[in-house]
C-alpha positions as CSV (number, residue, x, y, z in Angstrom):
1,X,22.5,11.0,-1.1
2,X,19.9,12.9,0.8
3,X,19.0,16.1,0.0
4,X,17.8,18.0,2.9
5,X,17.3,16.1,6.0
6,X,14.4,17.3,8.0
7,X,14.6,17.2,12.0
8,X,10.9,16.7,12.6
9,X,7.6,15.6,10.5
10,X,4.8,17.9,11.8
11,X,1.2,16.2,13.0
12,X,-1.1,16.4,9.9
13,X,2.1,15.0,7.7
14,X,1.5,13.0,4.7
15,X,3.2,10.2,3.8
16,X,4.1,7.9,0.8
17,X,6.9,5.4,-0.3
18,X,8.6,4.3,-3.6
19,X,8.3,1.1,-4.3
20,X,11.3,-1.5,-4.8
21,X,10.1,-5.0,-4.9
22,X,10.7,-5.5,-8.6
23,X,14.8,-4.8,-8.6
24,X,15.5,-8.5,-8.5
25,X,12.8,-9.4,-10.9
26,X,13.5,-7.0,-13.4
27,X,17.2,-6.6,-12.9
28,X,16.8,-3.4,-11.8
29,X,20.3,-2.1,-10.5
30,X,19.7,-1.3,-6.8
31,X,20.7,2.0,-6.0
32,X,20.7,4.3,-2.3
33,X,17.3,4.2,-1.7
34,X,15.9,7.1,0.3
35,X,12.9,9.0,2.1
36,X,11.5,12.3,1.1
37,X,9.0,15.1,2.1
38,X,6.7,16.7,0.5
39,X,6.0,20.2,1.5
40,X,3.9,23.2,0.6
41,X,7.0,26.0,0.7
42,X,9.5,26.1,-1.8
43,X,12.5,24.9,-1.6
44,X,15.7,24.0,-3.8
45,X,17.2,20.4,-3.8
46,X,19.8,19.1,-5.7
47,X,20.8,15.3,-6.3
48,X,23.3,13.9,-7.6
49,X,25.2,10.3,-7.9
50,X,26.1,7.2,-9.7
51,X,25.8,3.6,-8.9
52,X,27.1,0.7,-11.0
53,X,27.6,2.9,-14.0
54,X,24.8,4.3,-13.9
55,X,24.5,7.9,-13.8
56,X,21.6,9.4,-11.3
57,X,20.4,13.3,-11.7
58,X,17.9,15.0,-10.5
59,X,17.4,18.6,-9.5
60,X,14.8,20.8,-8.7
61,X,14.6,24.9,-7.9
62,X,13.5,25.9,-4.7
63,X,14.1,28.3,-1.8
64,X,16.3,27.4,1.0
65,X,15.0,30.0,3.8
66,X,11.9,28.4,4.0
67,X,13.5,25.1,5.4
68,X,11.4,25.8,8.8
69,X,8.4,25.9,7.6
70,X,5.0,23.3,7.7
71,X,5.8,20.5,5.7
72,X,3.6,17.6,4.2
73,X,5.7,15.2,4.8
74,X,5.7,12.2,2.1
75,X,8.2,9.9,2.6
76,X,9.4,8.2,-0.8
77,X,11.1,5.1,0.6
78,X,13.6,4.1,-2.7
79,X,15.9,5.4,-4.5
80,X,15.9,9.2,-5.5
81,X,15.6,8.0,-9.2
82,X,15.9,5.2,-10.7
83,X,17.8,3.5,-13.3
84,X,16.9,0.5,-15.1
85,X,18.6,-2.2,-17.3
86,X,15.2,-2.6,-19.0
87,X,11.7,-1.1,-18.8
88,X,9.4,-2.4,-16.7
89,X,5.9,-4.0,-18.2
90,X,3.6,-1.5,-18.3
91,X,0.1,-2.5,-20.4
92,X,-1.8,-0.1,-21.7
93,X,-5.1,-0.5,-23.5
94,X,-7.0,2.3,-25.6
95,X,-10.3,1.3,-25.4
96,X,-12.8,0.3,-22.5
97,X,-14.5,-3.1,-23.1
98,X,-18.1,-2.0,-22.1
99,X,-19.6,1.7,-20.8
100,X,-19.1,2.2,-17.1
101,X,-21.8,1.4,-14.8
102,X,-22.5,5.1,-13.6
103,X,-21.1,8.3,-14.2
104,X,-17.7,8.7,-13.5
105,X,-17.1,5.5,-12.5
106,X,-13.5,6.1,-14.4
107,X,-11.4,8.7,-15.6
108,X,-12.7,11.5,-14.0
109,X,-12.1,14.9,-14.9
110,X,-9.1,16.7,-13.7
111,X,-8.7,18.1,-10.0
112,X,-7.8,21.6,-9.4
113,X,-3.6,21.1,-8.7
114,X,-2.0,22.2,-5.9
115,X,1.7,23.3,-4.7
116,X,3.9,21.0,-2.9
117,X,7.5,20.0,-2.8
118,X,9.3,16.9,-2.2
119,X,12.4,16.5,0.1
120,X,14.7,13.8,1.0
121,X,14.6,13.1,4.5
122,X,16.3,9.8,5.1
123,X,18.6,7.2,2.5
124,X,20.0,3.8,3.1
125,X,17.3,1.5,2.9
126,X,17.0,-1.5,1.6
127,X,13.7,-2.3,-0.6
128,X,11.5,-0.3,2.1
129,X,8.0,-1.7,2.1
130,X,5.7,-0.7,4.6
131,X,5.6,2.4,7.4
132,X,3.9,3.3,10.4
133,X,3.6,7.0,12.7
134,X,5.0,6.2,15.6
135,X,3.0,8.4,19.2
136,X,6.4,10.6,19.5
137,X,6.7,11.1,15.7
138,X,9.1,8.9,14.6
139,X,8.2,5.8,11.4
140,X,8.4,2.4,12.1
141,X,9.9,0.7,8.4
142,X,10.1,-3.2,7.5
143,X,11.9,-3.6,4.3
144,X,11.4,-6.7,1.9
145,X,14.5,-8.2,2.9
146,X,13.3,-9.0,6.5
147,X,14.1,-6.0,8.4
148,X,12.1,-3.4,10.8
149,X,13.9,-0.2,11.2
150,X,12.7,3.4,13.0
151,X,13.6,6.5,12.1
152,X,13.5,8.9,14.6
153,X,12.6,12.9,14.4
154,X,16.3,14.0,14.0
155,X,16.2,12.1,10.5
156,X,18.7,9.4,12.1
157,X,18.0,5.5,10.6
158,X,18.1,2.6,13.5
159,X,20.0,-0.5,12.5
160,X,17.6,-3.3,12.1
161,X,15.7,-4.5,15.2
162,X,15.9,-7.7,16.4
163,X,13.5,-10.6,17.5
164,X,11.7,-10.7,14.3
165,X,10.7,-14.5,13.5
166,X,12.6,-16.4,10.6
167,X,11.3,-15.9,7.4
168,X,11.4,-17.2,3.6
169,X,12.9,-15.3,1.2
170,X,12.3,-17.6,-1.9
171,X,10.2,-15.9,-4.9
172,X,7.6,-13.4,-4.1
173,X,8.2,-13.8,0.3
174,X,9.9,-11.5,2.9
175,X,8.2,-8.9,5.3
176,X,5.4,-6.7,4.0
177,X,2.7,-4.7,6.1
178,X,3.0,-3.5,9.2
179,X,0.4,-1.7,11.5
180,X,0.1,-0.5,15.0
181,X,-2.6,-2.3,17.6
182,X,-5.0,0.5,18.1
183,X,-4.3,0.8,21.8
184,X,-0.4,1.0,20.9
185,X,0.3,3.6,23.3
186,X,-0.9,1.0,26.3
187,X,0.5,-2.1,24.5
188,X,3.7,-1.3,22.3
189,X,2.2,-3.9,19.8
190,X,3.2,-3.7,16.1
191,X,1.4,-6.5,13.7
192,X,2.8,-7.4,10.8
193,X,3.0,-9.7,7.9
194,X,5.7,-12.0,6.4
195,X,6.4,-15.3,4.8
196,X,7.8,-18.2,7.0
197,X,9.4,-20.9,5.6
198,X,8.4,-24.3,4.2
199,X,7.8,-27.0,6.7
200,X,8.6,-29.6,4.5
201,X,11.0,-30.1,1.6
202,X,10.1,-28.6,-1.7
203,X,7.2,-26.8,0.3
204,X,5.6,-23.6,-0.2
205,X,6.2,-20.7,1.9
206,X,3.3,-20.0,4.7
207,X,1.5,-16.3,4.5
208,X,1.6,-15.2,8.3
209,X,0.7,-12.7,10.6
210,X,2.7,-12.0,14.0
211,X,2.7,-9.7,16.4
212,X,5.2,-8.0,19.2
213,X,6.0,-5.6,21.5
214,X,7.9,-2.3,20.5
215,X,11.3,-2.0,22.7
216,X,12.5,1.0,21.0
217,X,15.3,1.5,23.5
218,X,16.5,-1.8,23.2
219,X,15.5,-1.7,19.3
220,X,13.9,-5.0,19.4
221,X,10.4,-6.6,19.3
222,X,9.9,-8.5,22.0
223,X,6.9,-11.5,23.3
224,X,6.5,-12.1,19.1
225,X,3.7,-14.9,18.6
226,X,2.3,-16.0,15.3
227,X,-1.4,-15.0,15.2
228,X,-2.3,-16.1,11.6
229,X,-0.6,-19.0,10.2
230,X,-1.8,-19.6,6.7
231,X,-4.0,-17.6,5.7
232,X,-3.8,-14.2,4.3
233,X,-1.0,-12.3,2.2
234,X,0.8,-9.2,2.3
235,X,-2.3,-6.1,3.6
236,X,-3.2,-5.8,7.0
237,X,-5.4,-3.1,8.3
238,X,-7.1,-2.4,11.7
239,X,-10.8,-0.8,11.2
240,X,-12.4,1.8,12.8
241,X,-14.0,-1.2,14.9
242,X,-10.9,-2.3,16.1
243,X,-10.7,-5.5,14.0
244,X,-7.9,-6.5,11.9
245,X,-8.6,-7.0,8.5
246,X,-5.9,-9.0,6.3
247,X,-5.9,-9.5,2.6
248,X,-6.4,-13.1,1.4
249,X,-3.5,-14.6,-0.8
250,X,-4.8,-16.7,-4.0
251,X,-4.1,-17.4,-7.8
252,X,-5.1,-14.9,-9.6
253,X,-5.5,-17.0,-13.1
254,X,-8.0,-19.4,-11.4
255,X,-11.8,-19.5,-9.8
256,X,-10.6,-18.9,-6.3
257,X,-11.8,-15.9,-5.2
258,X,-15.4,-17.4,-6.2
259,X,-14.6,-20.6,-3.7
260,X,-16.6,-19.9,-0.3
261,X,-14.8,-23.1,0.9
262,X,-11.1,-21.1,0.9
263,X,-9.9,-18.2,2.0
264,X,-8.1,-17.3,-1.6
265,X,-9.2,-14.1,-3.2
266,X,-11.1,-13.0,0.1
267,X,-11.1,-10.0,2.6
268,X,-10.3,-11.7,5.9
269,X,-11.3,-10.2,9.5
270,X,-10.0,-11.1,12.9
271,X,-9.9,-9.9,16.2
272,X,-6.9,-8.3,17.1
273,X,-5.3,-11.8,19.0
274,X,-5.9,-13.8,15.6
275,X,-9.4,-15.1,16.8
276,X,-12.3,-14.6,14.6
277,X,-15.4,-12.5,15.4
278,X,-18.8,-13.9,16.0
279,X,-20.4,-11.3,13.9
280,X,-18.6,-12.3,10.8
281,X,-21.1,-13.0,7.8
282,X,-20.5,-16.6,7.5
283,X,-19.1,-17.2,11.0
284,X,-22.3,-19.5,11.3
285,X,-21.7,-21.9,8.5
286,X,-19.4,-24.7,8.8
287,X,-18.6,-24.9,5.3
288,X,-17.1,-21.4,5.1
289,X,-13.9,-20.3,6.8
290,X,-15.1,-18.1,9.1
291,X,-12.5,-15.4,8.8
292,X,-14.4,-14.8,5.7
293,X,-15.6,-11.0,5.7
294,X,-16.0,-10.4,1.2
295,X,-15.0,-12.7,-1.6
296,X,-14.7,-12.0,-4.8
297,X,-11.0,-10.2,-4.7
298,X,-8.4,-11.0,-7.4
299,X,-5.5,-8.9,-5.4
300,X,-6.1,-6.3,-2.9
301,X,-3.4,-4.4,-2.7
302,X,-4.3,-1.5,0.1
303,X,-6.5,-0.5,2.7
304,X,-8.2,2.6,4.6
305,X,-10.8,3.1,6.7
306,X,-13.5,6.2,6.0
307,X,-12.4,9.0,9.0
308,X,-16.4,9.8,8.8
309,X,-18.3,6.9,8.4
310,X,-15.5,3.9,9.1
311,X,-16.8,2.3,5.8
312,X,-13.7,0.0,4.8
313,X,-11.8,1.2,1.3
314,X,-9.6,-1.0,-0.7
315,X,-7.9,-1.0,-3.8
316,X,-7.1,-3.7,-5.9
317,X,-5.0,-4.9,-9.1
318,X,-6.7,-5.6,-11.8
319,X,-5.5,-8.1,-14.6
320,X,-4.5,-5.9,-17.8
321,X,-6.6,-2.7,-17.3
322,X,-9.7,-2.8,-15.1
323,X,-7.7,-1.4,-11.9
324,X,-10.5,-1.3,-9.1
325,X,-10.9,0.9,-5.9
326,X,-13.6,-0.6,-4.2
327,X,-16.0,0.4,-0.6
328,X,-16.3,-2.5,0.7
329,X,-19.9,-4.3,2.5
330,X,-19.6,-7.3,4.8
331,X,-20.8,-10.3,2.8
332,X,-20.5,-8.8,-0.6
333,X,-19.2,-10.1,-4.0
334,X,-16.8,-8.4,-6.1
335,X,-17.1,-10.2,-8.9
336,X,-13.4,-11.7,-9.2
337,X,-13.2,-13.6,-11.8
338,X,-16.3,-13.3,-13.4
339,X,-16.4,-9.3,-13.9
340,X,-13.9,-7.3,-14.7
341,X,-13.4,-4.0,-16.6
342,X,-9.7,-5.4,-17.7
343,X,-9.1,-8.5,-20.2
344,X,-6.8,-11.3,-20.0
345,X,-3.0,-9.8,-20.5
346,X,-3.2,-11.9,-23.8
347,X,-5.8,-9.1,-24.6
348,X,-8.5,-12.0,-24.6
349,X,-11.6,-11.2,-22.3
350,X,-11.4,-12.5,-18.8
351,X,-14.3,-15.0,-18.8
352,X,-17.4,-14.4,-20.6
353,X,-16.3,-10.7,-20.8
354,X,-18.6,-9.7,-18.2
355,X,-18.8,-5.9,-16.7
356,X,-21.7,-6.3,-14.6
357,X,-23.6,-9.1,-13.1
358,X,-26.7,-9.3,-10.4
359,X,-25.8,-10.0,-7.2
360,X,-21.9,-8.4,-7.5
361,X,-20.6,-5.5,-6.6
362,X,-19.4,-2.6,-9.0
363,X,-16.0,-0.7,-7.9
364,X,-16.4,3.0,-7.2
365,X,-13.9,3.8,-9.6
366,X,-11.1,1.8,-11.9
367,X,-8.8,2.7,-14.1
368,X,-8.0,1.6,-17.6
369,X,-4.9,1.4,-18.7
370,X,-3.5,0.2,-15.5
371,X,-2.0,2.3,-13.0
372,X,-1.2,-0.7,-10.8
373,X,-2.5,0.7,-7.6
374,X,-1.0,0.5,-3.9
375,X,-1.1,2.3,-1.4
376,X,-4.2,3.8,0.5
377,X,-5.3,6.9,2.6
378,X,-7.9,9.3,3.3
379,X,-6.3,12.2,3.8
380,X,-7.1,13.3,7.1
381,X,-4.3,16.5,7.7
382,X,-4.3,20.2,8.5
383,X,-1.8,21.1,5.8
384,X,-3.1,20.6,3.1
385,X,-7.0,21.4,4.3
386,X,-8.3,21.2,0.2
387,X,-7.0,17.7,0.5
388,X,-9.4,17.0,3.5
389,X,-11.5,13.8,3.2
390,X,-9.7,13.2,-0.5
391,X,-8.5,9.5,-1.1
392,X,-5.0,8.9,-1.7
393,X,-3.5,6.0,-4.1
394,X,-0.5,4.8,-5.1
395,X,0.4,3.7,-8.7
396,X,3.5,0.9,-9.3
397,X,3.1,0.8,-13.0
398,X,1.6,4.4,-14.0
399,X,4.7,6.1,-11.5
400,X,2.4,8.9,-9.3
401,X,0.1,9.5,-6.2
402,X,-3.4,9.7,-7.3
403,X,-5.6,12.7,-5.8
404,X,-9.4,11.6,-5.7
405,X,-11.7,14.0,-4.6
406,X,-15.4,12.6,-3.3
407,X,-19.1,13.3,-3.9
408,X,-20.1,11.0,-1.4
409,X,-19.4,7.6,-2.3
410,X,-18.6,8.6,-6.0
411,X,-15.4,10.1,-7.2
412,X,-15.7,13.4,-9.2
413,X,-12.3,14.6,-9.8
414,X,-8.8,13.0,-10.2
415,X,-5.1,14.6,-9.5
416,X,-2.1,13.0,-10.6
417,X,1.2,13.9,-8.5
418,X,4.8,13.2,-8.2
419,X,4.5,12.2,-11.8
420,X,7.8,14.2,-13.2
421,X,9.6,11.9,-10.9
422,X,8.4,8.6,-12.9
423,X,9.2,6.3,-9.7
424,X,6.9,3.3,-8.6
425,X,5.0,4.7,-5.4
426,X,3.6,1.7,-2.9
427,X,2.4,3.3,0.2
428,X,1.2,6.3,1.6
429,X,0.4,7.4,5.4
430,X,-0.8,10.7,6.9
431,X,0.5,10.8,10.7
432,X,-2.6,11.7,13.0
């Protein structure tokens, strides 16, 4: 199934995956799920196939001879296009609520476009997740299911590595994030985050973070230890500072995220062994986990760092409509669940139908309808130097990869890619 394998992904290459999570859910047939490229020259793919009756097509004119040259490489890790038994929920609401806070606080005018092309550079995953940039250029994968894969410059996909720790694989649990220790090259350490099982009958499954050693020759992670147990959910992140930032699992129908006393609907922090800082905002207080670093978060669902500044960026899922990418400020509020620029999926406000309140912070942008945003990057290559300090996200639900162009803190302009391919799109990553 894949189209054109590519031997190498250049420095500067830009990266983003398909997302697959929902196949059981939905009854989504699972198909050959795949990688692919995206690249400036122009190229012409062909695909072709049919799984379980149902027919797959998908073809695109390009020019061969220019297989050599610089690529942005996106990696699209799911099927080349998908088929489904029945469409996925998609809300969409008309109207906003209440006027933005500022200017352009949503849907921002249109960016200039820009030429790319998407390859296939890699098939035969299974529900593909998360990715990391290898030093020597290859990706590090973990798929839902509970595997960690690499594939390595020659396009060629490892069988599963071993050592990972057991894991639960009952409703919404399996592996998620992964990330690289920012002294990887020295340590070989990968972090990344799962769902263990129950301890006790009829339990719930435990949100954890572990950690291990890389063997890549031996493809296995070695010296794994659990460094959060408990807390957290499916993002991880390290800053610019070096900390690891993890987002904070919760219900997003109650007051949680409000509750200083848990760490639901917060933006944890940790040192890199699972300890907690001493310059955390409440690392004082006894009443407050200390982890604590924001609160206020219904469901963050991505993370990047500023290249610039190193001002932490996330994005989060709103509830029907009111989609949020946020800049986050240690200590701050976000106003989860008491505003909101989305309404109950009922269509009912959330609340008191609050927009703005003292004392909580406004996101930098959302988006209404819902796009169901991922993924997260600043775009930080040399291929695409327009692109250069531009915000990448992801979109589940509205099927592209969002182009945000910057004025400061403030968006100003808004691209929507990969759009003709109507495929759910969960992460993106530019290798350095």
């Amino acid at each position: 199934m894949a189209v054109a394998v590519i031997v190498h992904v250049e420095r500067g290459a830009f990266a983003v995956r398909i997302h697959n999570a929902y196949f059981d859910h939905y009854k989504i047939p699972s198909l050959a799920r795949g990688m692919m490229i995206i690249r400036r020259s122009r190229l012409i793919v062909r695909v072709a196939g049919n799984c379980k009756g149902h027919p797959l097509s998908l073809s695109h004119e390009l020019s061969l001879a220019t297989v050599t040259l610089p690529l942005l490489a996106v990696l699209l890790l799911a099927p080349p296009l998908v088929a489904q038994e029945e469409e996925l929920p998609t809300f969409r609401v008309d109207r906003i609520p209440s006027a933005p806070a500022f200017s352009g606080q949503t849907r921002a005018v249109s960016a200039e476009e820009t030429a790319y092309e998407v390859v296939s550079i890699a098939s035969g995953l299974s529900a593909p997740w998360a990715l990391a940039f290898l030093p020597g250029g290859e990706i590090l994968i973990t798929e839902y299911v509970g595997n960690m894969r690499i594939l390595d410059t020659k396009g060629q996909l490892s069988e599963p590595l071993h050592g990972l720790p057991e894991m639960s694989h009952e409703g919404w649990a399996g592996l998620f994030d992964v990330a690289l220790d920012p002294d990887f090259t020295e340590n070989q350490l990968a972090y990344f985050s799962f769902t263990g099982k129950p301890q006790v009958p009829d339990g719930k499954n435990i949100p954890r973070v572990g950690r291990g050693r890389l063997d890549r020759a031996n493809l296995q992670i070695v010296d794994v230890e659990i460094i959060i147990d408990g807390s957290g959910s499916q993002e991880i992140h390290f800053a610019a500072d070096g900390k690891l930032l993890v987002s904070g699992a919760g219900d997003v129908f109650t007051e949680d995220a409000q509750d200083l006393g848990i760490t639901f609907g917060k933006l944890l922090r940790f040192n890199p062994d699972g300890s907690v800082p001493d310059d955390n905002p409440w690392s004082a207080d006894p009443s407050v986990p200390s982890a604590i670093f924001s609160l206020g978060h219904r469901d963050i669902s991505g993370f990047a760092s500023h290249p610039d500044t190193g001002e932490i960026w996330i994005t989060e899922h709103g509830p029907r409509g009111g989609d949020e990418l946020n800049r986050i400020r240690a200590g701050a509020n976000y106003g989860w669940k008491v505003i909101t620029y989305g309404t109950e999926y009922s269509g009912a406000p959330v609340g008191d139908g609050l927009t703005k309140q003292a004392g909580m912070e406004q996101p930098r942008y959302f988006w209404r309808p819902s796009i169901a945003p991922s993924g997260l990057i600043f775009y930080t290559g040399s291929m695409f130097p327009e692109w250069r300090g531009n915000i990448f996200v992801t979109s589940l639900a509205g099927q592209h990869l969002s182009r945000l162009v910057l004025d400061g803190d403030r968006v100003v302009a808004e691209e929507r890619l990969l759009v003709d391919r109507a495929q759910r799109i969960r992460e993106a990553r530019v290798r350095a």
